[in-house]
C-alpha positions, 0 to 999 in steps of 0.5 A: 399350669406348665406355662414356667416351663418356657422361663428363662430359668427353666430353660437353663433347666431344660437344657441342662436335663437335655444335655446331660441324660444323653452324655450319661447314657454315652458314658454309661455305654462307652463304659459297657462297651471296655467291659465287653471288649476285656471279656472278649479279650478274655474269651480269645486269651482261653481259646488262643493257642499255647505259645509253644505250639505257634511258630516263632517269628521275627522280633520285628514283625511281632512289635509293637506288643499288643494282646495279639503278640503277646507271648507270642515266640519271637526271634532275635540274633545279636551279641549279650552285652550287660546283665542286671538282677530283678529281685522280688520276682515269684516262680511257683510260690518263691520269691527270687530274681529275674536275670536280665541280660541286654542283646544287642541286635544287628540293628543297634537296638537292645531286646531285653531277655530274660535268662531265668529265674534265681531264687532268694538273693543271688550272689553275682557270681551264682549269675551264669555268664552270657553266651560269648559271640553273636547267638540266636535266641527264642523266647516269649513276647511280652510287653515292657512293664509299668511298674515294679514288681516291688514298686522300685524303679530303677536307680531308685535304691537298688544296689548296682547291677539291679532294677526294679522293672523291665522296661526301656523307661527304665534302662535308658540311664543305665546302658549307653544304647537304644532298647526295645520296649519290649522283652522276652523271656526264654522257656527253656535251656538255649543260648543264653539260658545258663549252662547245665539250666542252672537257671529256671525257665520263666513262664510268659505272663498274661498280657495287660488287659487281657483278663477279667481282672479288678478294672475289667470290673470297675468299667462294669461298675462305672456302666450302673453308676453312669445310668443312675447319675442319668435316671437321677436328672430325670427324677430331680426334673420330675419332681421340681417340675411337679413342686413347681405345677403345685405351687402354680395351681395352688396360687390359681385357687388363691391358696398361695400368693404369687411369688413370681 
């Protein structure tokens, strides 16, 4: 009654079966296995230590950025050269700007750092000036963005002396030197914060990737739906191959001609 099975059509059949419930059962895991890792990554951001209590340490030792090193206190010694607004930024439920001023390290390479915050929209000249001569700076770690708080990037309409997002990407048409893909953003009055701490410190954001945000739970979902894709293989193949052991009994009993 089962002698179809060993047709060349069916054989396309079996091995189609045969290879796709294994590539569904490695996707559905692979899948389940991103969620597990941004839980833990979750686990270890709750249980990590509050920045401030870590030592910082040099600028360097600390790149590239990663779960780990985010946030993390890191130091650099240079000279500030330009400075840019980041408008569209929120601190404690206001919209303002970021400052961003451009440092320029021994090495040749700009660390992007962020002075504080403004609120509304500053006037130029409500801007402090940077430090003057070479100054050392410590602030939090974080990894370059990839898109704008307001999804402009830069040059992208902007007035001048205004970005859209932090990120080397995004200042390599606008200063005539190398930057760090990275920034930091200073907690607290120190070189380079403002005389008199007109500007507000700005919290270090959680690193990407690291909370149990809407992909945390979408790789979750792609886990379900890769399993069903496989269990629905299965089903399908079951039931043509019932379908097709019904009608071969039914032309042994002379109920159905054979079609071949």
């Amino acid at each position: 009654m089962y002698r179809f099975l060993l047709t060349p059509r069916w054989w396309g059949i079996n091995l189609f079966v045969v290879l796709a419930i294994p590539f569904c059962v490695f996707m559905g895991t692979w899948q389940l296995g991103r969620f597990e890792d941004r839980v833990q990554s979750h686990e270890e951001a709750e249980n990590r230590p509050d920045p401030g209590t870590r030592a910082a340490k040099p600028l360097d030792e600390l790149l590239p950025v990663s779960t780990e090193t985010s946030g993390r206190p890191a130091v650099a010694t240079g000279t500030y050269a330009d400075q840019f607004l980041v408008p569209g930024r929120e601190l404690d439920d206001r919209t303002g700007s970021y400052v961003l001023a451009l440092l320029r390290t021994d090495g040749g390479k700009a660390l992007p750092v962020v002075r504080g915050w403004l609120p509304g929209t500053p006037d130029r000249a409500e801007i402090p000036a940077v430090p003057a001569g070479q100054v050392t700076v410590t602030g939090d770690l974080q990894a370059s963005e990839n898109t704008g708080s307001d999804g402009v990037v830069a040059g992208g309409g902007l007035p001048d002396g205004q970005l859209g997002m932090i990120s080397a990407a995004a200042l390599v048409n606008l200063v005539p030197y190398d930057v760090y893909d990275a920034w930091v953003t200073l907690t607290g009055p120190g070189p380079g914060s403002g005389a008199g701490g007109a500007l507000e410190p700005v919290p270090a954001a959680a690193a990407q990737g690291s909370g149990l945000d809407l992909k945390a739970f979408q790789n979750l979902g792609y886990t379900g739906e890769w399993f069903v894709f496989g269990g629905f293989v299965l089903f399908m193949w079951f039931r043509l191959v019932r379908r097709e052991a019904e009608a071969a009994r039914d032309v042994e009993l002379g109920l159905a001609a054979d079609a071949d």
